[in-house]
C-alpha positions as CSV (number, residue, x, y, z in Angstrom):
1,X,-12.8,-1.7,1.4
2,X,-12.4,-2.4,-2.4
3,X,-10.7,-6.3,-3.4
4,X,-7.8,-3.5,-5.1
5,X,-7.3,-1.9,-1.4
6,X,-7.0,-4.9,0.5
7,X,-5.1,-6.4,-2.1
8,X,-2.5,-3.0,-2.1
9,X,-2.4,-3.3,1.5
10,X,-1.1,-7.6,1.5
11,X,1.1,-6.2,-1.3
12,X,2.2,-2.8,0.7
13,X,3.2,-5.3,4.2
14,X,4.8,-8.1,1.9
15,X,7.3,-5.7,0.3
16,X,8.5,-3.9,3.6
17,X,8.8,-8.0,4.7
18,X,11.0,-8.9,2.1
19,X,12.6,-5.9,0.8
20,X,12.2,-4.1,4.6
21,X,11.0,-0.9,2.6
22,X,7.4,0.4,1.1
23,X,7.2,0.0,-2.4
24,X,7.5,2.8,-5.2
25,X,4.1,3.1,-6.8
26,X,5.4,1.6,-10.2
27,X,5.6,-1.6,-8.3
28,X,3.0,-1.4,-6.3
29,X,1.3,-1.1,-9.8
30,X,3.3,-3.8,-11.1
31,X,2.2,-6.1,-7.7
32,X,-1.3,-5.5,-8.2
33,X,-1.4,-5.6,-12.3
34,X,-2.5,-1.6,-12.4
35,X,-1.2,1.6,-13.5
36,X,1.3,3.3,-10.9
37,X,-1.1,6.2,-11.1
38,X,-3.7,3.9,-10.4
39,X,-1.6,2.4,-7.2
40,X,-1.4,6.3,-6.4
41,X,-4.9,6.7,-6.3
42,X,-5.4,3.9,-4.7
43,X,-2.4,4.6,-2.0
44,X,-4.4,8.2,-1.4
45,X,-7.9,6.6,-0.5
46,X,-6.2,4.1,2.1
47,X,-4.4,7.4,3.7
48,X,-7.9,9.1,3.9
49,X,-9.0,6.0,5.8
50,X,-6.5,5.9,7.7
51,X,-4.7,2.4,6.7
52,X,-1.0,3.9,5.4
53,X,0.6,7.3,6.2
54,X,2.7,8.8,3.6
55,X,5.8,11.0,4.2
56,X,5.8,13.6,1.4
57,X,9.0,14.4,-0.7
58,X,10.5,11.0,0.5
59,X,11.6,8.2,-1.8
60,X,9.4,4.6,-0.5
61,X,7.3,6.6,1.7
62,X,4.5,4.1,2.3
63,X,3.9,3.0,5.8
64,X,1.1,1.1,7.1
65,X,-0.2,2.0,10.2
66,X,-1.5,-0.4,12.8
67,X,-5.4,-0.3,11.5
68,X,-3.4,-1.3,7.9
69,X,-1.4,-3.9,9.2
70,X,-4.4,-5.5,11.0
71,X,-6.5,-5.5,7.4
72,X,-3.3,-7.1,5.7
73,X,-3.6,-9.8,7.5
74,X,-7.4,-10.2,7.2
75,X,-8.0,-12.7,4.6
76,X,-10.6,-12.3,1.6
């Protein structure tokens, strides 16, 4: 796993912590100092691998799963 996928991951648990919802990709972007498209692709490779499940056509649809939320809390 890439520092810029373990970092999206901390910063994909910390805003469904405080805000108790995934972030949008510009923010995720914004979290992570990288273009939302960037945070897109980066969102994509963690679904392949299984960290986050998406829910197409919904607004916030990042959801870690329980592989994710174990590697969130895995320090660097």
């Amino acid at each position: 796993m890439t520092p810029t996928q373990s970092n999206c991951l901390r910063a994909i648990a910390g805003h469904w912590r405080a805000y108790g919802e995934s972030p949008t990709r510009t923010e995720l972007g914004r979290a992570l100092s990288i273009t939302k498209v960037s945070a897109h692709l980066t969102v994509r490779r963690l679904e392949r691998d299984g960290l986050v499940v998406t829910h197409p056509g919904k607004w916030r649809n990042i959801e870690l799963t329980a592989a994710g939320s174990a590697s969130a809390k895995e320090p660097q």
